[in-house]
C-alpha atoms as one frame of an Amber mdcrd trajectory, in Angstrom:
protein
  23.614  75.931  -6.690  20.707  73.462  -6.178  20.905  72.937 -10.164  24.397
  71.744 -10.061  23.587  69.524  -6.647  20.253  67.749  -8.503  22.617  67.407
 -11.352  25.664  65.949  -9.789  23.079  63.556  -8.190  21.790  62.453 -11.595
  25.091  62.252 -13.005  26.547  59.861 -10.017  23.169  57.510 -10.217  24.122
  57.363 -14.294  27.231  55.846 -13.710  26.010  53.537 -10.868  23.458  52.120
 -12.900  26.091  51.717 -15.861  28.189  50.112 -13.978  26.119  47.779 -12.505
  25.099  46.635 -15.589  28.211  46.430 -17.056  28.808  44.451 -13.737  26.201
  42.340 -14.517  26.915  41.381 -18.630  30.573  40.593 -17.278  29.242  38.358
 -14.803  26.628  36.309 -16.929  29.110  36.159 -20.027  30.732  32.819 -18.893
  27.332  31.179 -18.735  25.513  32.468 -21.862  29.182  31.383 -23.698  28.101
  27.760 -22.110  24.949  27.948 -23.312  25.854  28.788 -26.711  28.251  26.013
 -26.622  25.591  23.513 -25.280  23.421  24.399 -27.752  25.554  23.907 -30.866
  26.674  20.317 -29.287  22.805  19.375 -29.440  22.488  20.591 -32.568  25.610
  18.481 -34.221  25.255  15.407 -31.974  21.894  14.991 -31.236  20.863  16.619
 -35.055  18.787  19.341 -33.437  17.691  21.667 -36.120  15.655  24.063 -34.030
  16.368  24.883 -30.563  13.532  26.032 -28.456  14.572  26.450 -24.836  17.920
  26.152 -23.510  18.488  25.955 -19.375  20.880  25.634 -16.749  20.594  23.099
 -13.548  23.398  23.397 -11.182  23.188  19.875  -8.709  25.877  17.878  -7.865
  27.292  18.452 -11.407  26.177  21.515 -13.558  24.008  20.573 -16.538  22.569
  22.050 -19.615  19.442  21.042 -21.015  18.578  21.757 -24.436  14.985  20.766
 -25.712  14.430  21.539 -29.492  13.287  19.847 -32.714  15.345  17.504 -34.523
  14.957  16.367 -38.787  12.296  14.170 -38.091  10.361  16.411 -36.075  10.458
  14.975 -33.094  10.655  17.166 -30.110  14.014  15.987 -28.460  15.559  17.177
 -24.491  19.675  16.558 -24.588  21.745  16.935 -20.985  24.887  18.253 -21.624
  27.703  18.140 -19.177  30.383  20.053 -18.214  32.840  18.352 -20.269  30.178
  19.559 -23.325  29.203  15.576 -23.934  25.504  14.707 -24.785  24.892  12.331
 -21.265  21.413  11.649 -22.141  19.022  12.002 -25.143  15.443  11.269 -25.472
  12.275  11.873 -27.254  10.454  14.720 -25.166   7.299  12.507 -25.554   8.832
   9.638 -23.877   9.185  11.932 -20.904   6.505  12.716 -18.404   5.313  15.568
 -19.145   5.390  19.010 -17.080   2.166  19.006 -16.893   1.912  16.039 -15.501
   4.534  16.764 -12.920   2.444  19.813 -11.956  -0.797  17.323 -11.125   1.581
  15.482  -8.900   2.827  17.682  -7.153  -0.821  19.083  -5.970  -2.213  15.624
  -5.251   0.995  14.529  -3.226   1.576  17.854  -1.550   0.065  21.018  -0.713
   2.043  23.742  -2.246   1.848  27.409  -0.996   3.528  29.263  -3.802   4.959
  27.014  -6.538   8.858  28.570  -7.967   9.907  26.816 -10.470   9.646  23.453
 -12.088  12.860  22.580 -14.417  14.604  20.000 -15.981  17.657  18.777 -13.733
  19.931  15.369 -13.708  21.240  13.973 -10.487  23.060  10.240 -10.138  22.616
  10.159 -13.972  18.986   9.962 -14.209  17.228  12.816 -15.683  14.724  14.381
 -13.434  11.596  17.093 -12.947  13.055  19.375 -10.662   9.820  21.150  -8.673
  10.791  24.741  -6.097   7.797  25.244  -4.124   7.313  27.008  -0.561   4.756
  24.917   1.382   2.028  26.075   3.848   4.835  27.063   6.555   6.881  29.379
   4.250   9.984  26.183   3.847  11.311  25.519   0.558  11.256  22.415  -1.092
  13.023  20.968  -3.891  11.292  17.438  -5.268  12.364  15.838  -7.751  10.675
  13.456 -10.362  12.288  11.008 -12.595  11.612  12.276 -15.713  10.918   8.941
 -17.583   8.410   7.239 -15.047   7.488   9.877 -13.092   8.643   8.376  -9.580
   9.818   9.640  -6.974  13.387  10.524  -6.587  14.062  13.181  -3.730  12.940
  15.775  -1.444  14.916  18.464  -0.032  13.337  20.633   2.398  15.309  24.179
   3.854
C-alpha cells in the first residue's frame, strides 16, 4: 500500500512538472517567434551577417535590440519595433560603452545590488537601461543615452 501511495505521488508531481513546462514553452513561443523575426530584419536591412545577442525592452513601446556583426566587420546594435522596422542603427563603437555605463553608475550613485543593465529606447532615443536596488532595498531604473552618455531618467519604486 505505501508503494502504490509513494508512487501515485511521483506520478502526479511528473505530470505537474510537464505541464508546467509545457505551460511555460506555450507562453514564451510568441516572443522567441519575435525574436526570430527581429533578428532576420537586422540581418536583411541592416546587412548583419552574424548575430551575437538578441534582447527584449518592453517601455512605452516594446523593442528588440539586435547587436551583431555586419560585412565590414563592424560591430552594429539595430532597434526594431513592433511594426518589425529598423528605428535606429549604429556602429556599437559609436555608443558608450557598458562599461562605461557601469563606472557611472558607481560614481553618481551608490548601488546596493546592481540587476541588470540593457539596451532600451524611450522618446526615440536609444538608451542604457541600468536595474539596481539602492542602500534602502528601492529599485531604480536609470537610464543613459546611449550615444553621449547623459542623463535621461530615473525611476525609483
Amino acid at each position: 500500500m505505501k508503494k502504490w501511495i509513494i508512487l501515485s505521488i511521483v506520478l502526479v508531481a511528473i505530470i505537474i512538472l510537464w505541464q508546467a513546462i509545457s505551460i511555460y514553452q506555450t507562453a514564451m513561443s510568441p516572443v522567441k517567434d519575435e525574436m526570430e523575426r527581429a533578428t532576420e530584419i537586422a540581418k536583411q536591412d541592416a546587412g548583419l551577417i552574424t548575430v551575437e545577442e538578441a534582447s527584449t525592452y518592453n517601455g512605452t513601446q516594446s523593442y528588440i535590440i539586435v547587436q551583431g556583426i555586419n560585412g565590414e566587420n563592424e560591430k552594429m546594435v539595430a532597434w526594431v519595433n513592433e511594426e518589425n522596422e529598423i528605428v535606429h542603427l549604429t556602429k556599437a563603437e559609436d555608443g558608450v560603452p557598458k562599461e562605461d555605463v557601469l563606472n557611472y553608475l558607481q560614481t553618481d550613485r551608490e548601488p546596493k545590488e546592481i540587476i541588470s543593465i540593457t539596451l532600451a529606447m524611450e522618446k526615440n532615443t536609444p538608451l542604457w537601461e541600468i536595474k539596481f536596488k539602492d542602500n534602502n532595498d528601492q529599485y531604480n531604473l536609470h537610464y543613459i543615452k546611449y550615444d553621449n552618455g547623459e542623463y535621461f531618467q530615473r525611476i525609483i519604486f
